[in-house]
N, C-alpha and C positions, 0 to 999 in steps of 0.2 A: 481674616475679617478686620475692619479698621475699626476703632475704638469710638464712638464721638468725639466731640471736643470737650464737653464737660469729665472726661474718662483722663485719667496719666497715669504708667506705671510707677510705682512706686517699691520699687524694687523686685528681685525674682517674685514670683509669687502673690504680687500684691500689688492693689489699685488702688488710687482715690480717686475719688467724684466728685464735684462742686454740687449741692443740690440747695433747692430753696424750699421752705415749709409752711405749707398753714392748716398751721392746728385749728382743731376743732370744726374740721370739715362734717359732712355728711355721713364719707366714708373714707376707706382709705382706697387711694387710688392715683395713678402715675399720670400727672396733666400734661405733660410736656414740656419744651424746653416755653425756658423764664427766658433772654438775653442767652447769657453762657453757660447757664447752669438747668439742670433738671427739677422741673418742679413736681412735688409730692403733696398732696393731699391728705391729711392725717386726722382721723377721728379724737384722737384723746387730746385734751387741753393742754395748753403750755402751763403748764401748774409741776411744780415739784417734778420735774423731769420726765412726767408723764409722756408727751410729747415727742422726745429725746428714746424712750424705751420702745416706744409706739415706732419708729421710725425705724431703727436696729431690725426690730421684728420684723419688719413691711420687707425692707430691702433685702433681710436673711430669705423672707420668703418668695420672694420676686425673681433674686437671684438663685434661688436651688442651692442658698449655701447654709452651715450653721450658725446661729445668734451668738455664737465666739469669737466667728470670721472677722465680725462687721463692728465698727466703732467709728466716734466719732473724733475727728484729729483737730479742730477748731469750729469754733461757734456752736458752746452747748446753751448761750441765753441766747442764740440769734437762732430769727428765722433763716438766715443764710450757714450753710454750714459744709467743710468740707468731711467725707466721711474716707474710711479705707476698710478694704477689702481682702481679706487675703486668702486668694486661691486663680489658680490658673486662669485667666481671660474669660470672666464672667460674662455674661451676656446680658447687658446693658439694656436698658428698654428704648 
C-alpha cells in the first residue's frame, strides 16, 4: 500500500504525518486533506494542552495503535503540527 503524501517513514518501525488542527470543533473527526497535510477536527480547546492530548487520543484511536505509539515531534502551540507513530505501516485515513 502507498502511504499519502502527508505520511514519511521515519525509521523501522515508525511514521510521521504532517497534520493540521482545530480545536474546539463540534467533534472529533478526520476532514481531510488541508494543502499537504491531514486535517483533524478536535473537540477540546487549545488551552493548557488540552488540544495536543485530545489529538494523541484521536489518532491512537483512529490508528488501532496505543496512546504511547503516538507523539508529537513539532508544533505543540501551532495548529500545524508534525506527529510520529511507531508501529508498522499504519493505516492512514
Amino acid at each position: 500500500m502507498t502511504s499519502p503524501a502527508y505520511v514519511r517513514p521515519a525509521g523501522p518501525g515508525a511514521w510521521t504525518a504532517d497534520i493540521r488542527v482545530q480545536p474546539g470543533a463540534k467533534k472529533n473527526a478526520v476532514e481531510g486533506l488541508l494543502g499537504d497535510r491531514l486535517k483533524l477536527r478536535i473537540a477540546a480547546p487549545a488551552v493548557e494542552g488540552k488540544a495536543n492530548k485530545a489529538v494523541l487520543e484521536f489518532l491512537a484511536r483512529v490508528l488501532g495503535v496505543k496512546k504511547s505509539q503516538v507523539s508529537i515531534l513539532r508544533g505543540e502551540t501551532s495548529r500545524e503540527k508534525t506527529v510520529r507513530v511507531e508501529a508498522d505501516a499504519p493505516q492512514w485515513p
